[in-house]
C-alpha positions in Angstrom: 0.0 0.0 0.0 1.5 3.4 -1.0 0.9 6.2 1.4 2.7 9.5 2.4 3.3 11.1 5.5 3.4 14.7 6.5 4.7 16.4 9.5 2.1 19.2 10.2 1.3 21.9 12.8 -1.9 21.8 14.0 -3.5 25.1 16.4 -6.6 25.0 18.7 -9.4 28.0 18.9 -12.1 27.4 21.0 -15.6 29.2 19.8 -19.0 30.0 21.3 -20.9 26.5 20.1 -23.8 28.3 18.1 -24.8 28.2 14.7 -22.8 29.7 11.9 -19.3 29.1 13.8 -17.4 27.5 12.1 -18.4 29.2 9.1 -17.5 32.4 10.2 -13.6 31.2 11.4 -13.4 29.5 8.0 -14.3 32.4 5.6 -12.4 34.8 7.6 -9.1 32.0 7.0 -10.1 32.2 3.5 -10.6 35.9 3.2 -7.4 36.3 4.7 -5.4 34.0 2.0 -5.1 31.3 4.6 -5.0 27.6 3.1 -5.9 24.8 5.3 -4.6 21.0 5.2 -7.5 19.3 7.5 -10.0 21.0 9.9 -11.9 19.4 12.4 -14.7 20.7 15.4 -15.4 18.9 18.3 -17.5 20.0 21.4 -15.8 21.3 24.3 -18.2 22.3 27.0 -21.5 22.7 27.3 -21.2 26.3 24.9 -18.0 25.7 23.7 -16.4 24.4 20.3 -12.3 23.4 19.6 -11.6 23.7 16.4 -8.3 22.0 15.1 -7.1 24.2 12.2 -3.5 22.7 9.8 -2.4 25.4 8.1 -0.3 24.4 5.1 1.5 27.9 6.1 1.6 27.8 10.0 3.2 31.2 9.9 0.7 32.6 8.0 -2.3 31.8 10.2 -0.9 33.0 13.2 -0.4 36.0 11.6 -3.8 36.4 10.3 -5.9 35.2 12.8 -3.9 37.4 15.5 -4.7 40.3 12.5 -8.4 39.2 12.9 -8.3 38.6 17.1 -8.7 35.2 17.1 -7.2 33.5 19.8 -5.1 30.4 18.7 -3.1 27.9 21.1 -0.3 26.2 19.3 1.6 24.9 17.4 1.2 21.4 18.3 2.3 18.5 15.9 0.8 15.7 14.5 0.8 13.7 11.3 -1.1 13.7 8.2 -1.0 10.5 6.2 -2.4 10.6 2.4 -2.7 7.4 0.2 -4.6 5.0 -1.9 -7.9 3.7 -0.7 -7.4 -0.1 0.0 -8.8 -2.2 2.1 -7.1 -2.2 5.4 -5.8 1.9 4.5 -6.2 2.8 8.3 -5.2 -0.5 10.0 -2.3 -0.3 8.2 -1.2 3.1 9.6 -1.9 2.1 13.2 0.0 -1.4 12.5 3.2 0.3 12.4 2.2 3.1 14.7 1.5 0.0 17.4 4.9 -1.7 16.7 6.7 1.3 16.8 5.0 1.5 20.3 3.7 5.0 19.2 0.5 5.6 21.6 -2.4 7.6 19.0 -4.5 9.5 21.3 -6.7 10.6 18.2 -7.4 10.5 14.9 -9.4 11.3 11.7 -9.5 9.9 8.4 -11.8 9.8 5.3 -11.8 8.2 1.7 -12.6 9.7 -1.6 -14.2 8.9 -5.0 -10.6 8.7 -6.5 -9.4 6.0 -4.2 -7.5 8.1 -1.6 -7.5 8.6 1.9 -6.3 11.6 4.1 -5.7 10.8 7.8 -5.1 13.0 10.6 -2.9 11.4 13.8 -2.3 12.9 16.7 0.5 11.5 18.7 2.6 12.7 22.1 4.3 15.0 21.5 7.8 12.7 23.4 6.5 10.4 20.6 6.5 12.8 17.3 9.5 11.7 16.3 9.3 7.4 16.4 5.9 8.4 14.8 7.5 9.8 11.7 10.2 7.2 11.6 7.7 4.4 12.1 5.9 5.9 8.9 8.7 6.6 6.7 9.0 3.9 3.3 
């Protein structure tokens, strides 16, 4: 199975949970010349969102969003893994993540209708570095 790995910064910005959120952190991003890897939103609280933005410029964004008073926390690290769609894709990522003894504490993948995959992994950050190395051809 042929996939890639990518070392990418990753920044948190926790939002008021209410409707139009993440729309309105997104456009601004966009407005702003911003271009983003992955993005994710989970709850945090009862009236709170984190949002998980991966700049493909990490500079960039933390210009910007300070420009437009967004509060960002970061950088952290984690991995972004990108290959053909096959049957096992994902297990096969954690496979060598497990041998490696690389703890993932989280993650996020999809497929697409071109036979690829994009996975997020988040990793410790004392075990970045086995992480890449365990994912390296």
């Amino acid at each position: 199975m042929a996939f890639t790995i990518r070392p990418v910064d990753y920044f948190y910005l926790n939002v008021r949970d209410e409707l139009g959120a993440a729309y309105r952190v997104l456009s601004t991003l966009a407005e702003r010349g911003v271009n983003l890897l992955a993005f994710t939103a989970v709850p945090a609280g009862p009236s709170l969102a984190q949002f998980a933005i991966f700049p493909e410029d990490p500079n960039r964004l933390v210009a910007e969003a300070r420009a437009a008073q967004m509060p960002l926390e970061g950088p952290h690290h984690a991995l972004l893994v990108q290959g053909d769609d096959v049957l096992g894709a994902f297990a096969s990522v954690h496979e060598r993540l497990y041998q490696a003894g690389v703890d993932i504490y989280a993650s996020a993948g999809v497929t697409d209708s071109r036979n690829a995959f994009g996975y997020v992994v988040y990793v410790r950050e004392d075990q970045f570095e086995r992480a890449v190395a365990a994912l390296e051809p």
